[in-house]
C-alpha positions as CSV (number, residue, x, y, z in Angstrom):
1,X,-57.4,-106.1,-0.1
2,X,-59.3,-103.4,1.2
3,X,-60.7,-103.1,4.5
4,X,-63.5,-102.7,6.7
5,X,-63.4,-99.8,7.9
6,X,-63.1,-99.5,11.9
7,X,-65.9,-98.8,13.8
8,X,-64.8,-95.6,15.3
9,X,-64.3,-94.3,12.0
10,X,-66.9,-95.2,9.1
11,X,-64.9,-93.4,6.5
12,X,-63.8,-95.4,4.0
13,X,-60.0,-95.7,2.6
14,X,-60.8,-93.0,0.0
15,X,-60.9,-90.7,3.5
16,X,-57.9,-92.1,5.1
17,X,-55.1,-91.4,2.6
18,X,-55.3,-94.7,0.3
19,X,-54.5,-94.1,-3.1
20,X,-57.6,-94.8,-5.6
21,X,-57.7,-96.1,-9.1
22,X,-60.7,-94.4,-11.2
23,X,-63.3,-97.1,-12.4
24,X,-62.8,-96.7,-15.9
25,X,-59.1,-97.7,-15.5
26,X,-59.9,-100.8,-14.2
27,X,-59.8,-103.8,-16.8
28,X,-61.3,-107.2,-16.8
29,X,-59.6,-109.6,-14.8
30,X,-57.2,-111.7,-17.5
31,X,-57.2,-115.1,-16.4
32,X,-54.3,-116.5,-18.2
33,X,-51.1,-117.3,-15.9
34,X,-52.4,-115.1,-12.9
35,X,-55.6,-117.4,-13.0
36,X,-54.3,-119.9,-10.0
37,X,-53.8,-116.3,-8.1
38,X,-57.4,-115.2,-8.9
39,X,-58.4,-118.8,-7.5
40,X,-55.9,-118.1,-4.1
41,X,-57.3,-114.9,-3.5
42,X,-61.1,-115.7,-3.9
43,X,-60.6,-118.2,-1.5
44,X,-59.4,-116.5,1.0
45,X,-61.9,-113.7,0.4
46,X,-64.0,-116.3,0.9
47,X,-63.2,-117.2,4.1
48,X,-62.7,-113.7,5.8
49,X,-66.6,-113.0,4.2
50,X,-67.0,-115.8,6.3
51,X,-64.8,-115.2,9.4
52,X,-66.9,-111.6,9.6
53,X,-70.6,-112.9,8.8
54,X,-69.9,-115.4,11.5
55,X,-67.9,-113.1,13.7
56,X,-65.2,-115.4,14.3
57,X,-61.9,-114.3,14.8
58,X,-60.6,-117.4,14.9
59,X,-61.2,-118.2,11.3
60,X,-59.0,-114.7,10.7
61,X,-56.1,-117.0,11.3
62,X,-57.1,-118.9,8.1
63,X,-56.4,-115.9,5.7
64,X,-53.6,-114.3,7.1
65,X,-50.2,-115.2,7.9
66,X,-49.0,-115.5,11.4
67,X,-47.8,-111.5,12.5
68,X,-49.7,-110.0,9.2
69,X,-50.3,-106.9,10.3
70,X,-53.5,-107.1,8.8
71,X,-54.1,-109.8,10.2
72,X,-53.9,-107.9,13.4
73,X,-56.1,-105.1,11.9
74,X,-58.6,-107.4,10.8
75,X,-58.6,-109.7,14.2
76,X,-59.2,-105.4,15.9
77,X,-62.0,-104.4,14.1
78,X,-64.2,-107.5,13.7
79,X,-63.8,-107.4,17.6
80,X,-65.3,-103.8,18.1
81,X,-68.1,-104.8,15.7
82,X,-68.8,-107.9,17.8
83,X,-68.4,-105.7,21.2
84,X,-71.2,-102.9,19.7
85,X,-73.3,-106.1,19.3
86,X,-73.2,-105.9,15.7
87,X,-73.3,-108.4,13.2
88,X,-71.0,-106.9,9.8
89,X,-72.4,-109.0,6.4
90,X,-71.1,-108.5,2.7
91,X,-66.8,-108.1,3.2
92,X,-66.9,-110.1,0.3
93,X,-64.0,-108.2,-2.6
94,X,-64.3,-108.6,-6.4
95,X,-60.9,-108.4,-7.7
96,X,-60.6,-106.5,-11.3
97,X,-57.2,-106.9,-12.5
98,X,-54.4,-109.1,-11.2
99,X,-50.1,-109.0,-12.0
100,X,-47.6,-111.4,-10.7
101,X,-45.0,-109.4,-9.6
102,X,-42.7,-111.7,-8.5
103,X,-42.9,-115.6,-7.8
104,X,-41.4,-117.9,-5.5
105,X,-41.8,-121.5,-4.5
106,X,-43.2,-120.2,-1.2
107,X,-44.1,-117.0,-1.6
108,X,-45.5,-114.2,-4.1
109,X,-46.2,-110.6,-4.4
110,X,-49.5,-109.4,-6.7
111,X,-50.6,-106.2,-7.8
112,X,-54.1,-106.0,-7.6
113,X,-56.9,-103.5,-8.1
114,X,-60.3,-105.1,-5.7
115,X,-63.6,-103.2,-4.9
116,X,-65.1,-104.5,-1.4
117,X,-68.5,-104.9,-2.3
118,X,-71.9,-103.2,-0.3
119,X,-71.3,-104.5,3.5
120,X,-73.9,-104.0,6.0
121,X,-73.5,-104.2,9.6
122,X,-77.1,-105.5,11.4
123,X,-77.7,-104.9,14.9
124,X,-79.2,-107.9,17.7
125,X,-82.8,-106.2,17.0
126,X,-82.4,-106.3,13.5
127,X,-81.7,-103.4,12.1
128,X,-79.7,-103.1,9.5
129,X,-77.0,-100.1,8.7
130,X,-75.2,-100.0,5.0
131,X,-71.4,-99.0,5.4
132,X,-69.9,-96.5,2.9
133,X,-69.5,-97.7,-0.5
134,X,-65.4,-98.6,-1.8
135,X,-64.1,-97.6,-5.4
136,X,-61.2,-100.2,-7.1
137,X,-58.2,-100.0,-5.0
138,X,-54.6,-100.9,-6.3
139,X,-52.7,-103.1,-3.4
140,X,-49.7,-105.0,-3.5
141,X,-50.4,-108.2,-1.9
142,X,-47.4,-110.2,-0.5
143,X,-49.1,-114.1,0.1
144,X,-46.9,-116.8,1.8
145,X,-47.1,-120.6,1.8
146,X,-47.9,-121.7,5.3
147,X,-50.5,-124.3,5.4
148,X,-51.9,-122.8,2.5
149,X,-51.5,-119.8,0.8
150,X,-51.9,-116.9,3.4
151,X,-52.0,-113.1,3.2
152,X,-48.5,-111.9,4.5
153,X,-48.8,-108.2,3.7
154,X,-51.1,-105.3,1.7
155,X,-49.6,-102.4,0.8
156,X,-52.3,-99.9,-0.7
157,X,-50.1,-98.3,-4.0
158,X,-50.8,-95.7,-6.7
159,X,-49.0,-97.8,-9.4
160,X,-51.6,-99.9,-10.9
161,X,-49.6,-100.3,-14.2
C-alpha cells in the first residue's frame, strides 16, 4: 500500500526510489477469485483512513500485524503529524488490479497496483495543506491471519505482471 509520506520529507514514493507503474498500464480491478482480497484490503484501508483522520495510533494496530514494519512506519509518521499539530485526512487507497500470488490457510501474498488518493493535512486553525499527489504503485502485500486478516509486509516491486 503506499504511504504517507513522512513529514520531514513531503516527496512522494516516486522521489524516494519506489518503482512506478504508468497509468495506462493499470487495468480494472477483476473481481473474480481475488474478489474476497479486494474485500480484505478495502477494509483495512478503511480502517488506517480512519486510524489517520482520527489520529489514533492505536487503531494502527488493527491493520497491521504485530512487528510489520510498516506498521512501525505508519505508527512514526502519524505521530509527527499529530506532534506538528496537524490533522492528515484522505489516506484512503483505490486498488486497480489485484493477483494472488500464493495462498495459505493463514496467510497470503498479493500483487497489487493502488493509487493513495488526494490527502490533505489541516492545521488546529484550520488551514488546510494538500500533500503531493501518488501515481499506481505495484506492491507485494504479504497479509496474515491474526484476529483478522492483517498486513504483515509491502514490498514496493517493478513486476506488475
Amino acid at each position: 500500500m503506499t504511504q504517507v509520506a513522512p513529514v520531514a520529507d513531503a516527496t512522494t514514493a516516486a522521489d524516494a526510489g519506489v518503482e512506478r507503474v504508468r497509468a495506462e498500464d493499470v487495468s480494472r480491478p477483476r473481481r473474480d477469485r481475488a474478489g474476497r482480497w479486494y474485500t480484505v484490503l478495502a477494509h483495512l484501508d478503511a480502517v488506517r483512513e480512519r486510524a489517520w483522520r482520527q489520529g489514533s495510533t492505536a487503531a494502527l494496530d488493527r491493520v497491521y500485524a504485530e512487528g510489520s514494519p510498516e506498521h512501525v512506519w505508519d505508527r512514526r509518521n502519524l505521530r509527527a503529524y499529530l506532534a506538528r499539530g496537524l490533522r492528515v485526512e484522505g489516506v484512503s487507497l483505490t486498488v486497480r488490479r489485484l493477483t494472488i500470488v500464493e495462498a495459505h490457510a493463514d496467510r497470503v501474498r498479493l500483487r497489487v497496483v493502488d493509487e493513495l488518493g488526494p490527502v490533505e493535512a489541516t492545521t488546529a486553525d484550520g488551514r488546510a495543506r494538500t500533500l503531493p499527489k501518488d501515481r499506481p504503485t505495484c506492491h507485494l502485500i504479504d497479509l496474515e491471519r491474526e484476529s483478522g486478516w492483517r498486513i504483515a509486509r509491502i514490498v514496493a516491486t517493478p513486476v506488475c505482471g
